[in-house]
TORVEX-514568 format. One line per field, with one value per residue: y, z, x of N, C-alpha, C in turn; residue in one letter; residue number from 1. Coordinates in nm, 2 decimals. Example, Ala and Ser with C-alpha at 12.3 -4.5 7.8 and 13.67 -1.06 7.14 Angstrom:
TORVEX-514568
n_yy <- (-0.57, -0.22);
n_zz <- (0.78, 0.71);
n_xx <- (1.32, 1.28);
ca_yy <- (-0.45, -0.11);
ca_zz <- (0.78, 0.71);
ca_xx <- (1.23, 1.37);
c_yy <- (-0.33, 0.00);
c_zz <- (0.78, 0.79);
c_xx <- (1.32, 1.29);
rest <- (a, s);
nr <- (1, 2);
end
This chain:
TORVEX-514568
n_yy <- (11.11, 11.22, 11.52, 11.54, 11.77, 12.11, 12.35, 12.62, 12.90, 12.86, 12.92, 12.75, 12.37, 12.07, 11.77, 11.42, 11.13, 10.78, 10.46, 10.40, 10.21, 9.93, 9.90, 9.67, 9.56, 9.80, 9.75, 9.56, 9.64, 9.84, 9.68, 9.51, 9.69, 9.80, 9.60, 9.44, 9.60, 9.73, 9.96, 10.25, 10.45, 10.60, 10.52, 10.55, 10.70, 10.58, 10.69, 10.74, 10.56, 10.40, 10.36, 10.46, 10.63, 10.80, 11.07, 11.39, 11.65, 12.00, 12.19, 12.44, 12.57, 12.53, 12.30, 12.10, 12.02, 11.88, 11.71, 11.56, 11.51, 11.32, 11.10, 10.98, 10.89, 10.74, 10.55, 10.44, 10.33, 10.11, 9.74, 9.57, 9.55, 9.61, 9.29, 9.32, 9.14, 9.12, 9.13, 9.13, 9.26, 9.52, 9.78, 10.12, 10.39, 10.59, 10.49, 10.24, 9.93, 9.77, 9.60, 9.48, 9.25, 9.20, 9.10, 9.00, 9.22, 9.41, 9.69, 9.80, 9.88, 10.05, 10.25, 10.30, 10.39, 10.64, 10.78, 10.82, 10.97, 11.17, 11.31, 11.35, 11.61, 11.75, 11.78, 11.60, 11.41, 11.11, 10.88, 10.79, 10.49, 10.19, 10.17, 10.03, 9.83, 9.94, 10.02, 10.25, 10.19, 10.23, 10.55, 10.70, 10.79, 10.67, 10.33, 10.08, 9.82, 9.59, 9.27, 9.16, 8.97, 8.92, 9.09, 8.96, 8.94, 8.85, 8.86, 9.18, 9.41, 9.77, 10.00, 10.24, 10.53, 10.78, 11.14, 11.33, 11.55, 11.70, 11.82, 11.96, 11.98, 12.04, 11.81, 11.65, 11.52, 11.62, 11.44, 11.50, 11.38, 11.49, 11.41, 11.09, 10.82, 10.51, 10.20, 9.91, 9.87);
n_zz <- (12.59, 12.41, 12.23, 11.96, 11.81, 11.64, 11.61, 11.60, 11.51, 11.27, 11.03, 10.86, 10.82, 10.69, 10.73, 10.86, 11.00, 11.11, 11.10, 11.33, 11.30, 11.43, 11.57, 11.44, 11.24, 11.05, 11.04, 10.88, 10.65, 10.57, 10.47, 10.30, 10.09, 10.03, 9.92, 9.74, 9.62, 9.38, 9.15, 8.89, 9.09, 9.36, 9.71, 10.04, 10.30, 10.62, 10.80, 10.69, 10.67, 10.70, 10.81, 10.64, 10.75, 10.80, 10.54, 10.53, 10.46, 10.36, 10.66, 10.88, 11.12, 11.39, 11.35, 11.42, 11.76, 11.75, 11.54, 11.66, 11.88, 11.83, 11.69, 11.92, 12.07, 11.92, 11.95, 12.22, 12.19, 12.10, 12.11, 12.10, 12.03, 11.62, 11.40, 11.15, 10.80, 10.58, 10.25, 9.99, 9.69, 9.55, 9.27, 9.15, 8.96, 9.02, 9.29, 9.49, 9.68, 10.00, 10.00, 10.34, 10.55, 10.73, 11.05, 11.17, 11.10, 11.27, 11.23, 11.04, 11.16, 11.34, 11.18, 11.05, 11.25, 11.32, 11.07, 11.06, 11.30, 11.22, 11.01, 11.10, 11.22, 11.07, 10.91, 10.77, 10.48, 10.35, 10.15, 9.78, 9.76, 9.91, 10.28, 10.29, 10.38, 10.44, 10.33, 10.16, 9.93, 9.73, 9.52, 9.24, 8.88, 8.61, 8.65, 8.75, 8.74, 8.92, 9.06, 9.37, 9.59, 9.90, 10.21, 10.47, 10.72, 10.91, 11.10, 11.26, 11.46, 11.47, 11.67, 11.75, 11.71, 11.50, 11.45, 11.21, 11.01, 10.71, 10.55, 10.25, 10.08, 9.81, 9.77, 9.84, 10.07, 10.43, 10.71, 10.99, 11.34, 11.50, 11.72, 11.93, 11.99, 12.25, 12.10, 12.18, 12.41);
n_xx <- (11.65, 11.87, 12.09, 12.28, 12.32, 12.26, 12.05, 12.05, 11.92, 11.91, 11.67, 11.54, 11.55, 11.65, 11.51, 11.47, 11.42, 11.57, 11.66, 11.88, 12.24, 12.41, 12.73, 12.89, 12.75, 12.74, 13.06, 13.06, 12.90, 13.10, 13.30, 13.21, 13.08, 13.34, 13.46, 13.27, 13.15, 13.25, 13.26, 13.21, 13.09, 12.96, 13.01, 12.82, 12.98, 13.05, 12.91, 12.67, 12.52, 12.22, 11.87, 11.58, 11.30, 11.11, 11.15, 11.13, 11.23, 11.30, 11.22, 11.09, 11.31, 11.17, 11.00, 11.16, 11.14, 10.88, 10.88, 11.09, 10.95, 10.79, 10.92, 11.03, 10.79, 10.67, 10.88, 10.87, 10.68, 10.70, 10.73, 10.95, 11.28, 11.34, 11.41, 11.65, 11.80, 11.98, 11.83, 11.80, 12.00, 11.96, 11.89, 11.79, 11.72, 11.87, 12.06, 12.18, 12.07, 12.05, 11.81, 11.63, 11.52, 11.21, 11.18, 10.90, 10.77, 10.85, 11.01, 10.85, 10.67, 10.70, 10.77, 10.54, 10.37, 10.59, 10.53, 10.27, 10.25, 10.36, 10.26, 9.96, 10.04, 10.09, 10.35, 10.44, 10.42, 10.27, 10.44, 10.35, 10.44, 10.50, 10.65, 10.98, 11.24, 11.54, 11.92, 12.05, 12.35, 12.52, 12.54, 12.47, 12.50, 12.46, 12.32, 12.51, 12.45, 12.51, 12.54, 12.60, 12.73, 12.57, 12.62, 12.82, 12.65, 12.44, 12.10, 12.08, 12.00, 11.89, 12.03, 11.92, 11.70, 11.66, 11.64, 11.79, 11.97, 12.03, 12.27, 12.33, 12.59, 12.84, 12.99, 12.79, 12.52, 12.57, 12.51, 12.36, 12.32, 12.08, 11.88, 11.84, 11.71, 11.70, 11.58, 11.41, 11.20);
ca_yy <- (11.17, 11.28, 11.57, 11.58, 11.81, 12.20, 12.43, 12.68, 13.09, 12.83, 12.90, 12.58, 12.26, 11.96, 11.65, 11.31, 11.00, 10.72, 10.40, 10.38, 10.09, 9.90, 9.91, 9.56, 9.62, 9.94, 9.79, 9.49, 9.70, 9.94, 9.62, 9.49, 9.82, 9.82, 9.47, 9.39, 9.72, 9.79, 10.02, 10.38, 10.46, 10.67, 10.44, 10.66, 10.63, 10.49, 10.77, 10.78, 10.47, 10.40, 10.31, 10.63, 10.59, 10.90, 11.20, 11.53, 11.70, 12.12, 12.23, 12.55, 12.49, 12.51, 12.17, 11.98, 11.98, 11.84, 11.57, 11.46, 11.42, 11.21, 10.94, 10.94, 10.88, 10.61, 10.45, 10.44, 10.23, 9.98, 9.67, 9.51, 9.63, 9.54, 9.29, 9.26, 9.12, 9.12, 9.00, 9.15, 9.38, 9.65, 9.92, 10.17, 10.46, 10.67, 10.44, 10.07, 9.94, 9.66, 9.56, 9.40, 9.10, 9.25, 8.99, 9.05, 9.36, 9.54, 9.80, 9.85, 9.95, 10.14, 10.33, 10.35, 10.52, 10.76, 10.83, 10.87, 11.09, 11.33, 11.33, 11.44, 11.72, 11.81, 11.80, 11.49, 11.36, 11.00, 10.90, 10.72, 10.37, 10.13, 10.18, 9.96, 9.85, 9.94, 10.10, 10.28, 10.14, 10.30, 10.64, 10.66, 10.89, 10.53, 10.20, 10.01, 9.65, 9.49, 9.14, 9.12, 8.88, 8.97, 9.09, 8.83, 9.01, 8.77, 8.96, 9.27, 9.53, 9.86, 10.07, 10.35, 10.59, 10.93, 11.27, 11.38, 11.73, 11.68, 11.97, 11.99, 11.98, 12.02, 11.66, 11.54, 11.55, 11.62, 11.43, 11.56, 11.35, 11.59, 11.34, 11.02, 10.79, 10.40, 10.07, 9.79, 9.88);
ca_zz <- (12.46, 12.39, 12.17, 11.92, 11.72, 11.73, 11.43, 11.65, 11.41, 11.10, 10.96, 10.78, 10.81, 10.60, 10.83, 10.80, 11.08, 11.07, 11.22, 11.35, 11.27, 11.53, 11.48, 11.39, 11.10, 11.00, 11.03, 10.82, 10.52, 10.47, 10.44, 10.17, 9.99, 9.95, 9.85, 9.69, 9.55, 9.32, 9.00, 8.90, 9.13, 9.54, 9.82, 10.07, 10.40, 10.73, 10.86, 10.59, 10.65, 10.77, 10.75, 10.64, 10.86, 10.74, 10.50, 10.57, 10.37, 10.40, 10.75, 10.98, 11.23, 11.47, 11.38, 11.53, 11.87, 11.74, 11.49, 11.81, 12.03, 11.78, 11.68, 12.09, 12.11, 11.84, 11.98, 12.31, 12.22, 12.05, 12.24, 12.10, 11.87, 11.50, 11.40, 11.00, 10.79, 10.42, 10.18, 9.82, 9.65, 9.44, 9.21, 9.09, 8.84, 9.08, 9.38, 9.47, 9.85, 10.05, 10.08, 10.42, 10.60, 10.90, 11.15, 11.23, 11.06, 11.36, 11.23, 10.96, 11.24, 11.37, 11.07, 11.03, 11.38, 11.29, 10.97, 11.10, 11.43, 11.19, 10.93, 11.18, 11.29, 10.92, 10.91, 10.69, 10.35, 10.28, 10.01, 9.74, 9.78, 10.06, 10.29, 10.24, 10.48, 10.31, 10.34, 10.08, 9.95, 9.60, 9.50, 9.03, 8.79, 8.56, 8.74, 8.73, 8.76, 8.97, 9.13, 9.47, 9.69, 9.97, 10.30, 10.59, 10.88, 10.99, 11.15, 11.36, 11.59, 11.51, 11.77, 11.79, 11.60, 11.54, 11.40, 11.10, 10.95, 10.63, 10.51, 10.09, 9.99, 9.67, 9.71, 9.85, 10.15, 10.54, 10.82, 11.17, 11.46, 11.62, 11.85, 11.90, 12.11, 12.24, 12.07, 12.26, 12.48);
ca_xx <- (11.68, 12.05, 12.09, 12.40, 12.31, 12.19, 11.98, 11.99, 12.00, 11.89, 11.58, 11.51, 11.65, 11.63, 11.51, 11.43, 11.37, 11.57, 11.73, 12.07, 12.28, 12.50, 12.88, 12.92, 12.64, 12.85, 13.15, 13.09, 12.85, 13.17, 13.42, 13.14, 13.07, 13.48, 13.49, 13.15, 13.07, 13.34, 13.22, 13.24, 12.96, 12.97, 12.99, 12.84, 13.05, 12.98, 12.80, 12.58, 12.42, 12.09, 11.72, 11.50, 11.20, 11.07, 11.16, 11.03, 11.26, 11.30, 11.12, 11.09, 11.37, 11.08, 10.96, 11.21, 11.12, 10.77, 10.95, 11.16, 10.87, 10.69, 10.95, 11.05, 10.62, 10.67, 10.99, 10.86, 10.54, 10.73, 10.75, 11.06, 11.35, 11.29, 11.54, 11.63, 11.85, 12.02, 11.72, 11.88, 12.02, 11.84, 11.92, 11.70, 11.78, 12.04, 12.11, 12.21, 12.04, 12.06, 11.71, 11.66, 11.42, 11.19, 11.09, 10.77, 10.74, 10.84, 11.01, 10.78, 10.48, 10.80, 10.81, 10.39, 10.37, 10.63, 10.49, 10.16, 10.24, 10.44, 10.12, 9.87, 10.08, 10.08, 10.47, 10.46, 10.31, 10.32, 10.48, 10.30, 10.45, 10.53, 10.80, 11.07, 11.35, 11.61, 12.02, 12.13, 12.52, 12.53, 12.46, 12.52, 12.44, 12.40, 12.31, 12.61, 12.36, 12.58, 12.48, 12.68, 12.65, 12.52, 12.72, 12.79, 12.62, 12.39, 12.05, 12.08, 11.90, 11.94, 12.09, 11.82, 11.63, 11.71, 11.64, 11.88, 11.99, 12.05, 12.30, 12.36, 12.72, 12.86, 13.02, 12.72, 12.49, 12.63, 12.44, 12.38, 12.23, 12.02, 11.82, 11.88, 11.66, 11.72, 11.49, 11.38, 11.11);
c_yy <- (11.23, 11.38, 11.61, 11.68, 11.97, 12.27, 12.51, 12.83, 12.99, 12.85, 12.80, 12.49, 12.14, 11.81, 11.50, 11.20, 10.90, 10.60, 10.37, 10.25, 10.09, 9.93, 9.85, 9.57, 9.68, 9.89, 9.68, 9.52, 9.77, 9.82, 9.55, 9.56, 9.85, 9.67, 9.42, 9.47, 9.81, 9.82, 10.20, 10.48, 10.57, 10.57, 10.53, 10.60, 10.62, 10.58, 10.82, 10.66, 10.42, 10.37, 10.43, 10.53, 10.68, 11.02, 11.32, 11.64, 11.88, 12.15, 12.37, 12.45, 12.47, 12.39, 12.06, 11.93, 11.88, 11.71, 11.51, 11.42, 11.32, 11.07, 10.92, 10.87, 10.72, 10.53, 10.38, 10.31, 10.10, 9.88, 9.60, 9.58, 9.49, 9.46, 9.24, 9.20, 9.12, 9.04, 8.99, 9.25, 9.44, 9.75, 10.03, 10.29, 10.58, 10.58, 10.28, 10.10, 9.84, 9.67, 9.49, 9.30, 9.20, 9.14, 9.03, 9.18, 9.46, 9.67, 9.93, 9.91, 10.04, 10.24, 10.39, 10.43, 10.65, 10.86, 10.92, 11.00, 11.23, 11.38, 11.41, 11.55, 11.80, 11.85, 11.66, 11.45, 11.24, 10.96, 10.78, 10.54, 10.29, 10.14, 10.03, 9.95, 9.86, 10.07, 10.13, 10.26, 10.21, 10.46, 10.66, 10.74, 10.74, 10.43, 10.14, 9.82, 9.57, 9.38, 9.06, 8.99, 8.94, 8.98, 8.97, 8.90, 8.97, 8.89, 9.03, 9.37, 9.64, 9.90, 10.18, 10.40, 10.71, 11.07, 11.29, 11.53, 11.69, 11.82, 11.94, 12.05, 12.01, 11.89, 11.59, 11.59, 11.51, 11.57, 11.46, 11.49, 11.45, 11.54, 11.21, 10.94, 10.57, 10.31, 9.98, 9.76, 9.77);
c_zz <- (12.47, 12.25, 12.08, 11.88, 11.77, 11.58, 11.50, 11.54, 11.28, 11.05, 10.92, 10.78, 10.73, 10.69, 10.78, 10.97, 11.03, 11.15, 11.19, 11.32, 11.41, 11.48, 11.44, 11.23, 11.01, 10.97, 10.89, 10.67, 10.47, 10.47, 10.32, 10.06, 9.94, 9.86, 9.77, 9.52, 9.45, 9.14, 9.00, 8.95, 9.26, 9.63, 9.97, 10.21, 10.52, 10.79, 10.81, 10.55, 10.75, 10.75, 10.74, 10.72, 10.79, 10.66, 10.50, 10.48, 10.43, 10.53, 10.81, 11.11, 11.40, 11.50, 11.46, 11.65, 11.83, 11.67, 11.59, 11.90, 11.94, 11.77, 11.81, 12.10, 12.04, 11.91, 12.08, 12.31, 12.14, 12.14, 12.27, 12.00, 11.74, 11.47, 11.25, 10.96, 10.65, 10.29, 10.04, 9.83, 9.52, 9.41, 9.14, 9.04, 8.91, 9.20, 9.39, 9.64, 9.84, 10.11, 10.21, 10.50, 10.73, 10.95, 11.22, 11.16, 11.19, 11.33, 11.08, 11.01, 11.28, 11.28, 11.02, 11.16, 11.36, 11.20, 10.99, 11.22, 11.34, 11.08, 11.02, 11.29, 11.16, 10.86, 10.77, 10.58, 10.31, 10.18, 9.94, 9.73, 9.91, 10.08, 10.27, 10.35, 10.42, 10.35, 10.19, 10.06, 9.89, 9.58, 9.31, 8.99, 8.70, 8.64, 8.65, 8.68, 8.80, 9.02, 9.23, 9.54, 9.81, 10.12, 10.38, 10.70, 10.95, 11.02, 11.25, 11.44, 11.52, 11.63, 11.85, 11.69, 11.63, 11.42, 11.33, 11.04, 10.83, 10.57, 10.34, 10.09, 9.88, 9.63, 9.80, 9.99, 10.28, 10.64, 10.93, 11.25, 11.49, 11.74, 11.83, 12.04, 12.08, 12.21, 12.18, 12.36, 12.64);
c_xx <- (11.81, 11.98, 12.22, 12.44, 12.25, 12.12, 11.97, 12.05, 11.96, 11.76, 11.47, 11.56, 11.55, 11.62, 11.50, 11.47, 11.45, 11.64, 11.87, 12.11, 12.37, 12.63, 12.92, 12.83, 12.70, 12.99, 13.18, 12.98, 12.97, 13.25, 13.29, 13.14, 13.23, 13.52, 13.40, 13.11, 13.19, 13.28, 13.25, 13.09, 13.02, 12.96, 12.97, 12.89, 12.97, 12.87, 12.70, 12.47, 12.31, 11.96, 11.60, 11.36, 11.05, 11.14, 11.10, 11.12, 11.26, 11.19, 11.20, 11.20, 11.27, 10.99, 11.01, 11.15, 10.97, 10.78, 11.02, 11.08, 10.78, 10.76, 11.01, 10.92, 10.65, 10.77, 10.93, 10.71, 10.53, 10.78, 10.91, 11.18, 11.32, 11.40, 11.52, 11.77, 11.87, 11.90, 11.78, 11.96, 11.98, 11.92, 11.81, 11.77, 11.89, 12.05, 12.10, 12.17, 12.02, 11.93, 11.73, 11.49, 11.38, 11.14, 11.00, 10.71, 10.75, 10.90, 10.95, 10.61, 10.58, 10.76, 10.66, 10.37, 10.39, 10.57, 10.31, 10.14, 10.28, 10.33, 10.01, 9.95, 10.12, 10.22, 10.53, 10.39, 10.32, 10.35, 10.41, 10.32, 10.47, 10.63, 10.84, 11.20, 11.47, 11.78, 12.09, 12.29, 12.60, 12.48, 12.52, 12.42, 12.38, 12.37, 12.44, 12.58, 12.48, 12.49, 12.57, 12.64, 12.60, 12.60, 12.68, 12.76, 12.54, 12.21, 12.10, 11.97, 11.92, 12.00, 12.01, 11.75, 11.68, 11.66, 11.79, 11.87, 12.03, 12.13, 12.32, 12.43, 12.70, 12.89, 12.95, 12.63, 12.58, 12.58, 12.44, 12.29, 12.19, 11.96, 11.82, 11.79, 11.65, 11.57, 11.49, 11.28, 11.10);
rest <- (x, x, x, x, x, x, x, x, x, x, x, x, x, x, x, x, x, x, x, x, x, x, x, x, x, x, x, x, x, x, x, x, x, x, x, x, x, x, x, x, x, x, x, x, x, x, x, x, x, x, x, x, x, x, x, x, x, x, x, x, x, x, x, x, x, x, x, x, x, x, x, x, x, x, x, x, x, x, x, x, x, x, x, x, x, x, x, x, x, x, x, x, x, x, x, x, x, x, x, x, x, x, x, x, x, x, x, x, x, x, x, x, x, x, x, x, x, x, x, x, x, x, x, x, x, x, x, x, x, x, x, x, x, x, x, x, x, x, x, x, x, x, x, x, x, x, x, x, x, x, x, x, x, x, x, x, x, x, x, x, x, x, x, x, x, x, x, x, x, x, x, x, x, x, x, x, x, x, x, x, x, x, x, x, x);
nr <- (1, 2, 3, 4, 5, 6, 7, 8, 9, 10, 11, 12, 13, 14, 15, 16, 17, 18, 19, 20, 21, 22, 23, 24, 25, 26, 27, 28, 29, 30, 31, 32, 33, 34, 35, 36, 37, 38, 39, 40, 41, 42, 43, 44, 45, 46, 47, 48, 49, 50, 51, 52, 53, 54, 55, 56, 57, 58, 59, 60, 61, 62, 63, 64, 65, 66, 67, 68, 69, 70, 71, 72, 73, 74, 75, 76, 77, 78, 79, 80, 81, 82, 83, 84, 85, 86, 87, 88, 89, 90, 91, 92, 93, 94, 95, 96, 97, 98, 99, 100, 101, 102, 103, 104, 105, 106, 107, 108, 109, 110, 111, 112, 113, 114, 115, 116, 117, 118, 119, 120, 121, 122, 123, 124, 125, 126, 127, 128, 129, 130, 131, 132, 133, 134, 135, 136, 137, 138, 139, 140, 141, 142, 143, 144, 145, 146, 147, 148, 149, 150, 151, 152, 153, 154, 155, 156, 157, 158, 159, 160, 161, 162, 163, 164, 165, 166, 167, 168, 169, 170, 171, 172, 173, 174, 175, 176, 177, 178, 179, 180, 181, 182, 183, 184, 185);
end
């Protein structure tokens, strides 16, 4: 486990679970999102992109250690990393995302582990629909209804999974690695 990140004197922090991207992934979504994604919309930047795993949303900074040992618990009992790939693109009524393909659904049992370890620690509530693999590109007060094509990135791996701090800007939210732990079992 690497730690980037610290909450330490905060109260409450704003968390959330999710998977890291490679740099090749990253490097060839922001050269899309500049070339693809052209509207009067947010393109949120590189370090803003990722695969929510889980949202947990406001917690006691005391949770963390207990959210880091669970998606470490989850990572660790996956056999392979998940690997997806570009399936659509979707808009719903504030954000545009690049659906993506799981093979095998691995990191959709990824993502039921986590959700599950952080549930029976009462830290989590699932949310009424299915997850979804999915990187936010767009963020829009209107939907723009674009119809890109789809980037050339071929499938990828993630990189890891990781614990997020979510700080609340005025121009937007601030992400913080806080833990960060390697896929592939």
């Amino acid at each position: 486990m690497s730690s980037a990140g610290s909450v330490e004197g905060r109260e409450r922090v704003r968390l959330f679970c999710a998977l890291t991207l490679p740099d090749e992934a990253l490097d060839a979504l922001v050269a899309w999102q500049r070339d693809a994604l052209r509207c009067d919309a947010r393109a949120p930047g590189r370090d803003h992109l990722h695969i929510t795993l889980a949202f947990l949303g406001h917690r006691p900074s005391g949770d963390l250690a207990p959210v880091a040992e669970a998606l470490r618990e989850a990572v660790v009992e996956s056999s392979s990393a998940p690997l997806l790939a570009p399936l659509r693109y979707r808009e719903t009524r504030s954000v545009g995302m690049l659906v993506l393909s799981d093979e095998g659904r691995r990191a959709g049992e990824l993502a039921a582990r986590v959700q599950a370890r952080l549930e029976s620690l009462g830290i989590y509530e699932p949310e009424g629909r299915a997850w979804l693999p999915h990187v936010t590109v767009l963020r829009f007060r209107r939907p723009p209804r674009l119809r890109p094509a789809l980037p050339d990135i071929g499938a990828f791996s993630p990189s890891g999974a990781a614990v997020y701090h979510s700080l609340l800007r005025p121009g937007g939210a601030q992400y913080e690695v806080l833990h960060v732990f390697a896929l592939g079992g």
